[in-house]
PALOSE-375200 format. One record per residue: residue number from 0; residue in three letters; x, y, z of N, C-alpha, C, CB in turn. Coordinates in Angstrom, 1 decimal, decimal comma. Glycine has a CB too. Layout:
<pts>
{pt NUM 'Ala' {X Y Z} {X Y Z} {X Y Z} {X Y Z}}
...
</pts>
This chain:
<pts>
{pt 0 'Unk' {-198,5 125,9 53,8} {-198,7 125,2 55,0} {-199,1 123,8 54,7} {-199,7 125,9 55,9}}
{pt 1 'Unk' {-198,5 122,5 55,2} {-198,7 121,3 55,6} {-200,3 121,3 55,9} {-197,7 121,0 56,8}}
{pt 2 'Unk' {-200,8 120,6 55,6} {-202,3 119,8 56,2} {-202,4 118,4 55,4} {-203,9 120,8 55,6}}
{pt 3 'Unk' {-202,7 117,6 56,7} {-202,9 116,5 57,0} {-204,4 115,8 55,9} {-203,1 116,6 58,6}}
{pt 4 'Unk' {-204,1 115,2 54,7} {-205,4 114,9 54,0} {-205,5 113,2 54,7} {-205,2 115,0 51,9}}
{pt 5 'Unk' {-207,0 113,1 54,2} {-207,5 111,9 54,9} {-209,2 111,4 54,0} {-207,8 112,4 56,8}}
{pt 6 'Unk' {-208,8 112,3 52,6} {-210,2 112,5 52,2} {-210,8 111,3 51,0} {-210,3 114,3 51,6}}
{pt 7 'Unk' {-211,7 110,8 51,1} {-212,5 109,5 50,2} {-211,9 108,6 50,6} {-212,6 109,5 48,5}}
{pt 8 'Unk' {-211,6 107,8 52,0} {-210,8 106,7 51,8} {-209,5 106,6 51,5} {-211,2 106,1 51,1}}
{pt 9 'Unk' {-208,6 107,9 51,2} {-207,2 108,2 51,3} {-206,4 107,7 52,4} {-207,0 109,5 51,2}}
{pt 10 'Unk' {-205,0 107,0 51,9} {-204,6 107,3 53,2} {-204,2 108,1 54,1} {-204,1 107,0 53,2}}
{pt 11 'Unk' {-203,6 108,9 54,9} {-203,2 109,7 56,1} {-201,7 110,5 55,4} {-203,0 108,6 57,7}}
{pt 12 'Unk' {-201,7 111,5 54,7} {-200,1 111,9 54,4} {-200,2 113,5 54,7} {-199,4 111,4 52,6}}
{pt 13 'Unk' {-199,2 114,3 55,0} {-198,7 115,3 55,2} {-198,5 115,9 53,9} {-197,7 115,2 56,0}}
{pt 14 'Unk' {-199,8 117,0 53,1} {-199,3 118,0 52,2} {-200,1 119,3 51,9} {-199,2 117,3 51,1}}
{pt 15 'Unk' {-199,8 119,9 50,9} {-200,3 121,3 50,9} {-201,0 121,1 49,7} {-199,3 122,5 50,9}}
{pt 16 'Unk' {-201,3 120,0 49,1} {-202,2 119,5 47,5} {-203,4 118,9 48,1} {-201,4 118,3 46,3}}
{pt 17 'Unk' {-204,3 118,9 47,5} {-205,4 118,7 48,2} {-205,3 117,1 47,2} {-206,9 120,1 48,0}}
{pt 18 'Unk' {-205,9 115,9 48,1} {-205,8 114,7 47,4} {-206,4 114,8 46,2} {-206,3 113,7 48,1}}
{pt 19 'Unk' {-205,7 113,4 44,8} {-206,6 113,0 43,7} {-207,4 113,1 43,6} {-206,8 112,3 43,4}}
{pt 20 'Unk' {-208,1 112,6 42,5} {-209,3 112,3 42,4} {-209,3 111,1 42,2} {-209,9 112,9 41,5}}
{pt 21 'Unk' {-210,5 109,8 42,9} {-210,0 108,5 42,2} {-210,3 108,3 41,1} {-210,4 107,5 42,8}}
{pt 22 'Unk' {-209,7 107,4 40,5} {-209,8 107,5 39,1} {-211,2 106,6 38,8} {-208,3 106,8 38,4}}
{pt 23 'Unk' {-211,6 105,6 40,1} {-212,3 104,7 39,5} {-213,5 104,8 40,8} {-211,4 103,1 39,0}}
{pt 24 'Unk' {-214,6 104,7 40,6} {-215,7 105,2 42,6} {-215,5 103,8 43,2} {-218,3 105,6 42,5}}
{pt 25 'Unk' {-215,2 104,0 43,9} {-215,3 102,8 45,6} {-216,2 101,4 45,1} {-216,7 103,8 47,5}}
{pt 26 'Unk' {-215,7 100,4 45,4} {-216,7 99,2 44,8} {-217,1 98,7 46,6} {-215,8 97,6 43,5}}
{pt 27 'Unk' {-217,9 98,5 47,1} {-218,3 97,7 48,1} {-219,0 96,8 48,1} {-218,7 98,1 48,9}}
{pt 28 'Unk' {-218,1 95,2 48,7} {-218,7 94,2 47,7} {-219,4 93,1 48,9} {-217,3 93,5 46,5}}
{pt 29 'Unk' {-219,2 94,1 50,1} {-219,7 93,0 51,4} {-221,3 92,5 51,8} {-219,2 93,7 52,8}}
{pt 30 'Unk' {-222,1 93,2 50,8} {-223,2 92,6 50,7} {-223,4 91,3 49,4} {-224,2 93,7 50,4}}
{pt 31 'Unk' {-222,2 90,8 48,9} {-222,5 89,8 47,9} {-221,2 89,1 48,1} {-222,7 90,2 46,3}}
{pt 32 'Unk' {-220,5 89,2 49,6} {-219,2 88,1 49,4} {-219,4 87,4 50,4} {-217,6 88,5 49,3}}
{pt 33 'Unk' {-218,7 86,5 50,6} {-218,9 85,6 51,7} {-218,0 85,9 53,6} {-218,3 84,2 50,8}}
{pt 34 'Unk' {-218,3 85,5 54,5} {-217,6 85,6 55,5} {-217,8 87,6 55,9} {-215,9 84,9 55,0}}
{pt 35 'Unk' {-218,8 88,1 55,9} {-218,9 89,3 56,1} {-218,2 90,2 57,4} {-220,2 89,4 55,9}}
{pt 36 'Unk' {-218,8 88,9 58,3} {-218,9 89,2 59,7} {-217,8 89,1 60,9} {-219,7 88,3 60,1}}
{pt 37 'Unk' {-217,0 88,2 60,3} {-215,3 88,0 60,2} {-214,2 87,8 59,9} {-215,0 87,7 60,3}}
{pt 38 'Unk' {-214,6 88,2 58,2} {-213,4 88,7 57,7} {-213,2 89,4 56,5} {-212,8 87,9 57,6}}
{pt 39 'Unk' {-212,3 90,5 56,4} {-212,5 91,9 55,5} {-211,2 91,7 54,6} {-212,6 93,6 56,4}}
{pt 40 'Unk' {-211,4 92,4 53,6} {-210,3 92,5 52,6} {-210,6 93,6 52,1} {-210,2 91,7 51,6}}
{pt 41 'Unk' {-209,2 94,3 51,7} {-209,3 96,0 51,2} {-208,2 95,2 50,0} {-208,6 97,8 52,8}}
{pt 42 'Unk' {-208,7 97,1 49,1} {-207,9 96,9 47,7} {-207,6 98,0 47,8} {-208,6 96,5 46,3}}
{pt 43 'Unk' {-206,5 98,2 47,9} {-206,1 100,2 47,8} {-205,4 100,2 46,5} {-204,7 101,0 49,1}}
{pt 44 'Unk' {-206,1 101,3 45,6} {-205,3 101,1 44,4} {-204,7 102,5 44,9} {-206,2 101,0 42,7}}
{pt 45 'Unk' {-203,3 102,2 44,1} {-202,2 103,7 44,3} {-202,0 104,6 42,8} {-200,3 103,2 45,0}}
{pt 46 'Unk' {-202,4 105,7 43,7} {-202,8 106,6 42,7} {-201,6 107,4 42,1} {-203,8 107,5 43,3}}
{pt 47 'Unk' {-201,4 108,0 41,0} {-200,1 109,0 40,7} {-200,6 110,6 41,1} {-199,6 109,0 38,7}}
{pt 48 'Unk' {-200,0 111,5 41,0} {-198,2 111,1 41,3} {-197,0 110,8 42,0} {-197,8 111,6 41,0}}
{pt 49 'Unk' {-197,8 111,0 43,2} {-197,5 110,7 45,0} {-197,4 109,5 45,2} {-198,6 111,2 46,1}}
{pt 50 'Unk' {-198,2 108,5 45,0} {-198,4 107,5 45,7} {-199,1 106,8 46,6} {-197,9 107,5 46,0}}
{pt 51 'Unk' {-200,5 108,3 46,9} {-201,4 108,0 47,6} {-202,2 107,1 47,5} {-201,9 108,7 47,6}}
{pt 52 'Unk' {-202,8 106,0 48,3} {-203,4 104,8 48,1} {-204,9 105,1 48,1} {-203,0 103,8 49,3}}
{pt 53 'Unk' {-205,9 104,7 47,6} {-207,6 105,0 47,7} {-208,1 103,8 47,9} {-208,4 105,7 46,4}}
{pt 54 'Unk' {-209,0 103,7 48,7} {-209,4 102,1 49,3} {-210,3 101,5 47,8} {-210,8 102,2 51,0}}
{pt 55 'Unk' {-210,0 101,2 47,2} {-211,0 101,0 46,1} {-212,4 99,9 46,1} {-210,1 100,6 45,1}}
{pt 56 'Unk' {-211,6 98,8 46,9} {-212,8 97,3 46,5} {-212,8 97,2 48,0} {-212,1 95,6 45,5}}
{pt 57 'Unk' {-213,7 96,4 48,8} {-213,8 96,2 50,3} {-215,0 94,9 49,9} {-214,3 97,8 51,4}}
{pt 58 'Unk' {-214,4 93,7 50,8} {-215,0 92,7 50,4} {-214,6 91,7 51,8} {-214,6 92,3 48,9}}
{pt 59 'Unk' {-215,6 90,6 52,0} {-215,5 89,8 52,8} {-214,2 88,9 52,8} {-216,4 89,3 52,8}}
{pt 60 'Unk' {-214,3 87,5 52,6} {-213,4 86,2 52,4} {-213,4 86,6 51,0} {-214,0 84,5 53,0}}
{pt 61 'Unk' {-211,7 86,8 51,1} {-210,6 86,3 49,6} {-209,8 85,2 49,6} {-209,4 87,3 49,3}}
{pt 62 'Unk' {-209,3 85,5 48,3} {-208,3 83,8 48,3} {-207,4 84,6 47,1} {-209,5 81,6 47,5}}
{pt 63 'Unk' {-205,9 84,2 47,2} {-205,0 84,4 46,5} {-204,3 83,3 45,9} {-204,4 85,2 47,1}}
{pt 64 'Unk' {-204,5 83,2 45,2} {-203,8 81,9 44,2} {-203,1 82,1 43,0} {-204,8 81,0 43,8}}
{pt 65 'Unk' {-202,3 81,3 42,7} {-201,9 81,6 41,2} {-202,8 80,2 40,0} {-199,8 81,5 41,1}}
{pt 66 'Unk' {-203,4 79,2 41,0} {-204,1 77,9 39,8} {-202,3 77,3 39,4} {-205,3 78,9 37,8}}
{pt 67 'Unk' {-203,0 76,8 38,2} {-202,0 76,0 38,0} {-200,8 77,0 37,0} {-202,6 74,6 37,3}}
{pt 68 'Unk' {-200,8 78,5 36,9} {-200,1 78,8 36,8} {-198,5 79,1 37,2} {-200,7 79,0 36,6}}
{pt 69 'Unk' {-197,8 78,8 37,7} {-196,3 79,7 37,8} {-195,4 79,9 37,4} {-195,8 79,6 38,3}}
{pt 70 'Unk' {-196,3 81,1 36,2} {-195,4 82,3 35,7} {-195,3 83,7 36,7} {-196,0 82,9 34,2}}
{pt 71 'Unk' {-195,6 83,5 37,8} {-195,9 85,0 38,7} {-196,8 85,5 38,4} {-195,1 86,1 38,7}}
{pt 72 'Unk' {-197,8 85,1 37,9} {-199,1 85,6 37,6} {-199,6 85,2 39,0} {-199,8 85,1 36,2}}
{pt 73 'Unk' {-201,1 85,8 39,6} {-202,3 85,4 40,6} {-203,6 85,8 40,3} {-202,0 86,0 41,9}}
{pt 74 'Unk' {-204,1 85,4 41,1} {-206,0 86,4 41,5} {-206,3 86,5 42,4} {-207,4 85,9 41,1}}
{pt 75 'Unk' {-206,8 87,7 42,8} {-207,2 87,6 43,6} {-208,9 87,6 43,6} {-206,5 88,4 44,1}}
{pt 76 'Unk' {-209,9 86,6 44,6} {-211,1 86,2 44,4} {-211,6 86,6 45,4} {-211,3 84,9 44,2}}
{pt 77 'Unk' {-213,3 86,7 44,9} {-214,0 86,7 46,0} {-215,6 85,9 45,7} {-214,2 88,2 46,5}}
{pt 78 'Unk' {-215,9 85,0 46,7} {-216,6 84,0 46,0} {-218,2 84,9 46,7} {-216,2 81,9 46,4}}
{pt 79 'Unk' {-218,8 84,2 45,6} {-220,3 85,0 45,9} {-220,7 84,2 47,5} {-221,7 84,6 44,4}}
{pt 80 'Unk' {-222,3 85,0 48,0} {-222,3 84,9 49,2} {-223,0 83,6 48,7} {-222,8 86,1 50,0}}
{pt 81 'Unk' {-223,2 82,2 49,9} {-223,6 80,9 49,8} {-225,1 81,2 48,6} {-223,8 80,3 51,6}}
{pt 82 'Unk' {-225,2 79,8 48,2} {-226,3 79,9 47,4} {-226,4 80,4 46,4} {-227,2 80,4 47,9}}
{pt 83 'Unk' {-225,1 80,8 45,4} {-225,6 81,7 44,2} {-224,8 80,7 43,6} {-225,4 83,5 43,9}}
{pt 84 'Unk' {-225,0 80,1 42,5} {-224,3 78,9 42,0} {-224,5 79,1 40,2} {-225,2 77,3 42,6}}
{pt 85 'Unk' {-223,5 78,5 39,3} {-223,4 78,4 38,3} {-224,6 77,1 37,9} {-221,8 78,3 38,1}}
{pt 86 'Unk' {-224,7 77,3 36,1} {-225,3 75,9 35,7} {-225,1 74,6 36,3} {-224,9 75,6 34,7}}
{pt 87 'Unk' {-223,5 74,5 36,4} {-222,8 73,0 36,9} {-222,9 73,3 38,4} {-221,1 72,7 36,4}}
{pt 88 'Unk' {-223,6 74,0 39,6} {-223,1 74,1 40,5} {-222,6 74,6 41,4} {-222,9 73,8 40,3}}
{pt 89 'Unk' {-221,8 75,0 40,6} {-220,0 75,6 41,2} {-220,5 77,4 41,6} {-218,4 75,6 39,3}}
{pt 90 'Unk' {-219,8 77,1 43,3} {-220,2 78,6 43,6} {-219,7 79,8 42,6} {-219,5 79,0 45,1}}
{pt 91 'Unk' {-220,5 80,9 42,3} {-220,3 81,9 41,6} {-219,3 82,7 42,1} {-221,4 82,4 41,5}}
{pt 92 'Unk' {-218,2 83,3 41,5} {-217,3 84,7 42,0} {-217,8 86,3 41,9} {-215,9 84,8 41,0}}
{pt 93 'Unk' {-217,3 86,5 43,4} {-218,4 88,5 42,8} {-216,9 88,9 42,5} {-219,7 90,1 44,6}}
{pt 94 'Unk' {-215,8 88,9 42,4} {-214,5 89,0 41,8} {-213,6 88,8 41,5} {-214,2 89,3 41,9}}
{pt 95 'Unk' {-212,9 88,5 40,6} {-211,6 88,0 40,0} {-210,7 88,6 39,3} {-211,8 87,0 39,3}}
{pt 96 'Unk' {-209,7 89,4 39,9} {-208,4 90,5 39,8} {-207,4 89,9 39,7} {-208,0 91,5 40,9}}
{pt 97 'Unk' {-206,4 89,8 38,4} {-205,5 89,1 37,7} {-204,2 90,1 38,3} {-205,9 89,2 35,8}}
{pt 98 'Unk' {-203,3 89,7 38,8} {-202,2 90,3 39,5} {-200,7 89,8 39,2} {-202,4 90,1 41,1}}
{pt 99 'Unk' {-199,2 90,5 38,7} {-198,9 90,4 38,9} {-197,9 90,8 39,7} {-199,2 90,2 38,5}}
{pt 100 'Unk' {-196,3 90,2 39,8} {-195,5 91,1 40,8} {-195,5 90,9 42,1} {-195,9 92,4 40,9}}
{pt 101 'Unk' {-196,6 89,9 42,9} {-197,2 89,9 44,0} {-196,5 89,8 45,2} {-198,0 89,0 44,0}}
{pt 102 'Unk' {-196,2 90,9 46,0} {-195,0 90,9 46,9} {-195,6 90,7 48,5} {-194,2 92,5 46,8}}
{pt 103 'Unk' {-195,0 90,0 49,5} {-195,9 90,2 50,5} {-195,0 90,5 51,4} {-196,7 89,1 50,9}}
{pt 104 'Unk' {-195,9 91,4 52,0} {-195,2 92,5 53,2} {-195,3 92,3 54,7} {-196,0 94,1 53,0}}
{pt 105 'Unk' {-196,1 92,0 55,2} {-196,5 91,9 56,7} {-197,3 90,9 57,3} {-197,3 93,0 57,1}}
{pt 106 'Unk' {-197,2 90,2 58,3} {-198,9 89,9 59,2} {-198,5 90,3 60,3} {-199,7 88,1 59,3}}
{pt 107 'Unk' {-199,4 90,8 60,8} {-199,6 91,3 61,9} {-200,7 91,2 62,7} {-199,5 92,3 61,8}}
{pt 108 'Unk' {-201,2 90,2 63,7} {-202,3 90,2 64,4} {-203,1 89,2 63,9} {-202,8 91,4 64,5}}
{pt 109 'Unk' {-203,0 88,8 62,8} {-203,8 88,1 61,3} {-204,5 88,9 60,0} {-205,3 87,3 62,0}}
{pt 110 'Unk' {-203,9 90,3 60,7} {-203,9 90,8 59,0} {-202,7 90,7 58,2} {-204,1 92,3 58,8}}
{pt 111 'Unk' {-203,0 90,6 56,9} {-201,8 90,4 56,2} {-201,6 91,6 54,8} {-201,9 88,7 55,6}}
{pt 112 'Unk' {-200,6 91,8 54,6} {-200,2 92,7 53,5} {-199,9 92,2 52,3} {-199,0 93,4 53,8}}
{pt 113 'Unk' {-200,3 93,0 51,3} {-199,4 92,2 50,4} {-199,4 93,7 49,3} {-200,2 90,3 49,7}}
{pt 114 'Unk' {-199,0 93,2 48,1} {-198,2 94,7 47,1} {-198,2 93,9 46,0} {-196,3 95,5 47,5}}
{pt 115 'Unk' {-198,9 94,2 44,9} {-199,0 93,8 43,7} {-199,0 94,6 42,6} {-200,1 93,2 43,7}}
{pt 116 'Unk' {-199,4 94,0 41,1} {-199,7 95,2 39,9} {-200,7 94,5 39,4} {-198,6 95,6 38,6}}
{pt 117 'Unk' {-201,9 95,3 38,7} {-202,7 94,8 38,5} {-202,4 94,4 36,7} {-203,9 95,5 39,1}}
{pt 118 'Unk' {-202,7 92,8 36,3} {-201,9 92,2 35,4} {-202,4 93,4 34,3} {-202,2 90,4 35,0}}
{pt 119 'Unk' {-201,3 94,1 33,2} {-201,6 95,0 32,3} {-201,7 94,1 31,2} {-200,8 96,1 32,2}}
{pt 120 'Unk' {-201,7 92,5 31,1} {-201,9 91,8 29,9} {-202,7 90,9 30,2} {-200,9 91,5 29,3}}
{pt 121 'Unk' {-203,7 90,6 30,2} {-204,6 90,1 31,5} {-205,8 89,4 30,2} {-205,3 91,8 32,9}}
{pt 122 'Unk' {-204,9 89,1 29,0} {-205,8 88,5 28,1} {-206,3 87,0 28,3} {-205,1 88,5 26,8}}
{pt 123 'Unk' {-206,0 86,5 29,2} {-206,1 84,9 29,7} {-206,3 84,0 28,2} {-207,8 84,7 30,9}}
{pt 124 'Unk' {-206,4 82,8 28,3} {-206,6 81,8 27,2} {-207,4 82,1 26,7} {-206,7 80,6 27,3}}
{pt 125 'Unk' {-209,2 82,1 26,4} {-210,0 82,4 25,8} {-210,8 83,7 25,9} {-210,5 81,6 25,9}}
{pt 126 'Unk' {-210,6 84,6 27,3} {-211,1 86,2 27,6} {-210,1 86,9 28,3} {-212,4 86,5 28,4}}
{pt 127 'Unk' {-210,4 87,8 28,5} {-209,9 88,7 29,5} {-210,1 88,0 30,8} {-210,6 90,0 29,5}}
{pt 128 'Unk' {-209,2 88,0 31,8} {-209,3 87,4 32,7} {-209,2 88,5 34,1} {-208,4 86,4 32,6}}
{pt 129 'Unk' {-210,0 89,7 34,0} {-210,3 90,6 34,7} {-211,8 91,0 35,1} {-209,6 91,4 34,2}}
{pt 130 'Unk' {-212,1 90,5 36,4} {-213,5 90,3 36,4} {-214,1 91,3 37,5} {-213,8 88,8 36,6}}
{pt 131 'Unk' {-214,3 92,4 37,7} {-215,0 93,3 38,6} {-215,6 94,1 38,2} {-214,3 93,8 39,4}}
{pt 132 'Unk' {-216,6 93,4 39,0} {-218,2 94,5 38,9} {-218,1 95,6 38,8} {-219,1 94,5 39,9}}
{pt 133 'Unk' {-219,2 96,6 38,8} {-219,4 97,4 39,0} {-220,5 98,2 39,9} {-219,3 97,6 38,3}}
{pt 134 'Unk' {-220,5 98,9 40,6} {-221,1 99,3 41,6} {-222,6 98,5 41,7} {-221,1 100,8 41,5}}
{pt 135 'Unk' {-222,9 97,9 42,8} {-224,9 97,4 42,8} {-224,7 95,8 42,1} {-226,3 98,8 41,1}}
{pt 136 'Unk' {-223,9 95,4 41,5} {-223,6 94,3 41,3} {-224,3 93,2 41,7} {-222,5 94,3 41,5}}
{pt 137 'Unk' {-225,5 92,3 41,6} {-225,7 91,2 42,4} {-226,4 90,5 41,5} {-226,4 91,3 43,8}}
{pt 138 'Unk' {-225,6 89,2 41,4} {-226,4 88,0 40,3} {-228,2 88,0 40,9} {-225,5 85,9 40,5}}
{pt 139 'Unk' {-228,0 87,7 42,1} {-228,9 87,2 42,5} {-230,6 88,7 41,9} {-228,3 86,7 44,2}}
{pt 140 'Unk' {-230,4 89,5 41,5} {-231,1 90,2 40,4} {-231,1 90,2 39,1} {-230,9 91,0 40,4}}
{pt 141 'Unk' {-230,3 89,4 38,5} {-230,3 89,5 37,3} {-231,2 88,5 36,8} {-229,0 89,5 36,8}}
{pt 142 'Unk' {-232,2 89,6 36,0} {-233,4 89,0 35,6} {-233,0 87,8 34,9} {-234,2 89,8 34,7}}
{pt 143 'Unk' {-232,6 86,9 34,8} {-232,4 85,2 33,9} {-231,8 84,3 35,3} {-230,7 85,1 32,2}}
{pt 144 'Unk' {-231,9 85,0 36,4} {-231,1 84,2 37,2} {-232,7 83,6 38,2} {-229,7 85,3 38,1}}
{pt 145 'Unk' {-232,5 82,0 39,0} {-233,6 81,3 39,4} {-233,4 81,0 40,2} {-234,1 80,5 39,1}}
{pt 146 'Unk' {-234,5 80,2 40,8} {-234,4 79,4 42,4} {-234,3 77,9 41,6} {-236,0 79,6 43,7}}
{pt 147 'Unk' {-233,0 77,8 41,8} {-233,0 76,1 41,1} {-234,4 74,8 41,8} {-231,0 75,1 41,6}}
{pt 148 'Unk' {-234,5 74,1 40,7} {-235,4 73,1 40,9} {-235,0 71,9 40,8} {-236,4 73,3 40,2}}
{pt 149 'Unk' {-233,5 71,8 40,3} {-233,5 70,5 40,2} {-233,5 69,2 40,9} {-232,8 70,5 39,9}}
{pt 150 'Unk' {-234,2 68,5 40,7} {-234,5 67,2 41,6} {-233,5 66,7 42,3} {-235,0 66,0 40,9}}
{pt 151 'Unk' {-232,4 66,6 42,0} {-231,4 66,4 42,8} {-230,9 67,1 43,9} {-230,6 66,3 42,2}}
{pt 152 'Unk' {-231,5 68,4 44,4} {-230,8 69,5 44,9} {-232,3 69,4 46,1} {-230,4 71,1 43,7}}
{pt 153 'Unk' {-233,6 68,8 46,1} {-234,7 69,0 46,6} {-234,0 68,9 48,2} {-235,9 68,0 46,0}}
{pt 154 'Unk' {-235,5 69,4 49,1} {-234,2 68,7 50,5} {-233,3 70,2 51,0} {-232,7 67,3 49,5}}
{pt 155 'Unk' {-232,7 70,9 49,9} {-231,8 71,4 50,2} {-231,9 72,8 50,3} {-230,9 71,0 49,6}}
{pt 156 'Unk' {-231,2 73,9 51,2} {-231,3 75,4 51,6} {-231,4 75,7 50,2} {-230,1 76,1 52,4}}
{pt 157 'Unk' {-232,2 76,3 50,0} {-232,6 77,6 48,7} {-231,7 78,0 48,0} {-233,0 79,0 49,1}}
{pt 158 'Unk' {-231,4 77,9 46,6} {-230,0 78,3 46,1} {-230,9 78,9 44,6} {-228,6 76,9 45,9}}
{pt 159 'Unk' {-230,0 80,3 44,2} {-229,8 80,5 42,8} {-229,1 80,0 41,8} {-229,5 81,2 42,7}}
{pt 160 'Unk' {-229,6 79,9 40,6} {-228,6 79,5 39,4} {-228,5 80,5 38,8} {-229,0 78,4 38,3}}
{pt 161 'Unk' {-227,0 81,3 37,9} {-227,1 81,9 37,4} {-227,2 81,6 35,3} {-226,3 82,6 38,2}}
{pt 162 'Unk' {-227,7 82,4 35,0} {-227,4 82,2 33,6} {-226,2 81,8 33,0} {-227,6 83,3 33,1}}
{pt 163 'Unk' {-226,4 80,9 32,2} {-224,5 80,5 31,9} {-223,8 81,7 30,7} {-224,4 78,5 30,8}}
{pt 164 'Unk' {-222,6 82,3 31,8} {-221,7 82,9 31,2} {-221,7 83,6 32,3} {-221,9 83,4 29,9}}
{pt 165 'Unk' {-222,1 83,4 33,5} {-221,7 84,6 34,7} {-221,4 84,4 35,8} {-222,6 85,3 35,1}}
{pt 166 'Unk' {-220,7 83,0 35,7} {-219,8 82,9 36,8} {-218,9 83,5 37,5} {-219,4 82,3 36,5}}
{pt 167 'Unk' {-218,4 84,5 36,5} {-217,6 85,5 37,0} {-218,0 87,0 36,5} {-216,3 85,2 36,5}}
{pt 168 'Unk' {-218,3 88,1 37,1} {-218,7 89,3 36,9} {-218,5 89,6 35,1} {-217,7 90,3 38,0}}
{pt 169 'Unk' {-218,9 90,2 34,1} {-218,3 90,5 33,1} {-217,3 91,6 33,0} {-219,1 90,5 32,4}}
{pt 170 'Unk' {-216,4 91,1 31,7} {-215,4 92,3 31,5} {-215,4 93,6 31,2} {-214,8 92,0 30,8}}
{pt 171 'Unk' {-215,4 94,3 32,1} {-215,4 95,9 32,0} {-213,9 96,1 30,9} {-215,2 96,7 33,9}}
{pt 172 'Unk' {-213,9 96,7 29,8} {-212,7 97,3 29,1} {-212,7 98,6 29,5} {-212,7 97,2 27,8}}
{pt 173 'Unk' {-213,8 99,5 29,8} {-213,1 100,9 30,1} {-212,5 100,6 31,5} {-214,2 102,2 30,1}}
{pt 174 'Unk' {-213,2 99,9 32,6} {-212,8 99,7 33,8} {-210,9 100,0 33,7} {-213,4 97,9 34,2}}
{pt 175 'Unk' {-211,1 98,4 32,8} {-209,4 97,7 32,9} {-208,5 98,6 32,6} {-209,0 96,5 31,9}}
{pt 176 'Unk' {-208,9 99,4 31,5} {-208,2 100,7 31,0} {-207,4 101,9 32,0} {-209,4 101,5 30,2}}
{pt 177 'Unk' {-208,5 101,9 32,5} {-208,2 102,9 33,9} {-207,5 102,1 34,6} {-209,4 103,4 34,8}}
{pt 178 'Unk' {-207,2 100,6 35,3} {-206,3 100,5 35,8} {-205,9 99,7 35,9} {-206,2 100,8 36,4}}
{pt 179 'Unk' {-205,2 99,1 34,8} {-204,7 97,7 34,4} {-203,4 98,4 34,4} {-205,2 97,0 33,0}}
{pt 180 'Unk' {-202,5 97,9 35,2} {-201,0 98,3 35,5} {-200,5 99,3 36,5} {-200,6 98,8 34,5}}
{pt 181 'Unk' {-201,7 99,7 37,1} {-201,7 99,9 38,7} {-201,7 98,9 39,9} {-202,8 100,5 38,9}}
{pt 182 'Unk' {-200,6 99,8 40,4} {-200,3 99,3 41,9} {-201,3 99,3 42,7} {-199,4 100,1 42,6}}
{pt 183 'Unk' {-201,2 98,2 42,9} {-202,2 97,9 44,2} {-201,8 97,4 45,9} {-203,0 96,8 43,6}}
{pt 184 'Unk' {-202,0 97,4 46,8} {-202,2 96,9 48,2} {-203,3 96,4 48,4} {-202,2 97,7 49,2}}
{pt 185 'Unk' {-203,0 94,9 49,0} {-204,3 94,2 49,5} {-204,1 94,1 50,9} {-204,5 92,6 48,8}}
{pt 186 'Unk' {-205,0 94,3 51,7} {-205,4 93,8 53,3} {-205,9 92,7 53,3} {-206,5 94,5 54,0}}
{pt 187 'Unk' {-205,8 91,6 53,8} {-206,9 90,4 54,4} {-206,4 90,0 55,9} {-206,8 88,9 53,5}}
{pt 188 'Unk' {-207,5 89,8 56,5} {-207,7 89,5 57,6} {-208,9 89,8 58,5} {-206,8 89,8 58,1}}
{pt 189 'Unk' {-209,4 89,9 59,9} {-210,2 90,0 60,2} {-211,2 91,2 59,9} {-209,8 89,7 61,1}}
{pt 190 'Unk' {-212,8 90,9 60,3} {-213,2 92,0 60,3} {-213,2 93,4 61,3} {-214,0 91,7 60,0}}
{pt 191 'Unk' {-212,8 92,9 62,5} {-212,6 94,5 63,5} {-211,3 94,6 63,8} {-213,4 94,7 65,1}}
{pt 192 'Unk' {-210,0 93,8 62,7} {-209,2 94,0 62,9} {-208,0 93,5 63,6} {-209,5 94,7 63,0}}
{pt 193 'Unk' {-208,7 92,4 64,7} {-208,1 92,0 66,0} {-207,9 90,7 66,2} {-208,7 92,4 66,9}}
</pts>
């Protein structure tokens, strides 16, 4: 008999197998990204051998870019929430997902679709250029990280500096392992949808 699965953030499909398992636990990243309140982004990684999608990442304001690359490579980003700042400054990323393939499917309403792979060679110029946290993730704990003081900044709303080298989440290798060359779906658009 047919039954309707819907289970961990799966999508909705008609079968008699009880869903996967995800391969990788749920990241929720809307307490460290920016634009919480109006605007959401989902990551569905798709799972084998079906095709079933699992919501994996869920985060505020993204940005899809390729930089000055175009070989069909992209990233997809998510910049930390205001105030958490590198040595030089420069707002911090709570993620950076190296994509290629990047197909786009829909907008509808101001959500938008899109259909990617997550890059399976994703060695960038000097690291890996695959940057997602892992669960609890927030600079703004990490014991080396401060309330800047610099004289030039006085005057100004409260900001963190993080330690230099953490601008971007560090590289997980078992992470990437698990799913570097998986299909992915991205959502962006509003947060209630409308």
């Amino acid at each position: 008999m047919l039954a309707r699965v819907s289970d961990n953030g799966y999508n909705t499909r008609m079968s008699n197998a009880p869903a996967p398992k995800p391969l990788v636990p749920k990241l929720d990243l809307l307490s460290i990204t920016r634009r919480t309140k109006t605007c959401r982004t989902y990551v569905q990684l798709e799972l084998e051998p079906h095709g079933e999608r699992f919501t994996w990442i869920t985060f505020g304001e993204g940005s899809l870019r390729t930089g000055d690359r175009k070989d069909g490579r992209w990233r997809l980003e998510a910049r930390m929430v205001e105030g958490v700042v590198d040595t030089s400054h420069d707002p911090c990323l709570a993620l950076r997902l190296p994509l290629i393939g990047l197909a786009f499917e829909w907008t509808d309403n101001h959500m938008h679709r899109f259909h990617a792979w997550i890059d399976p060679d994703s060695r960038g110029i000097r690291q890996p250029d695959f940057h997602v946290p892992t669960p609890g993730y927030d600079l703004r704990t990490h014991p080396k990280t401060c309330v800047c003081k610099d004289s030039a900044c006085k005057g100004e709303k409260r900001h963190f500096v993080v330690p230099p080298g953490f601008y971007v989440p560090p590289f997980d290798p078992e992470l990437y392992k698990l799913v570097g060359g998986k299909r992915v779906e991205i959502i962006m658009g509003t947060e209630d949808g409308e």
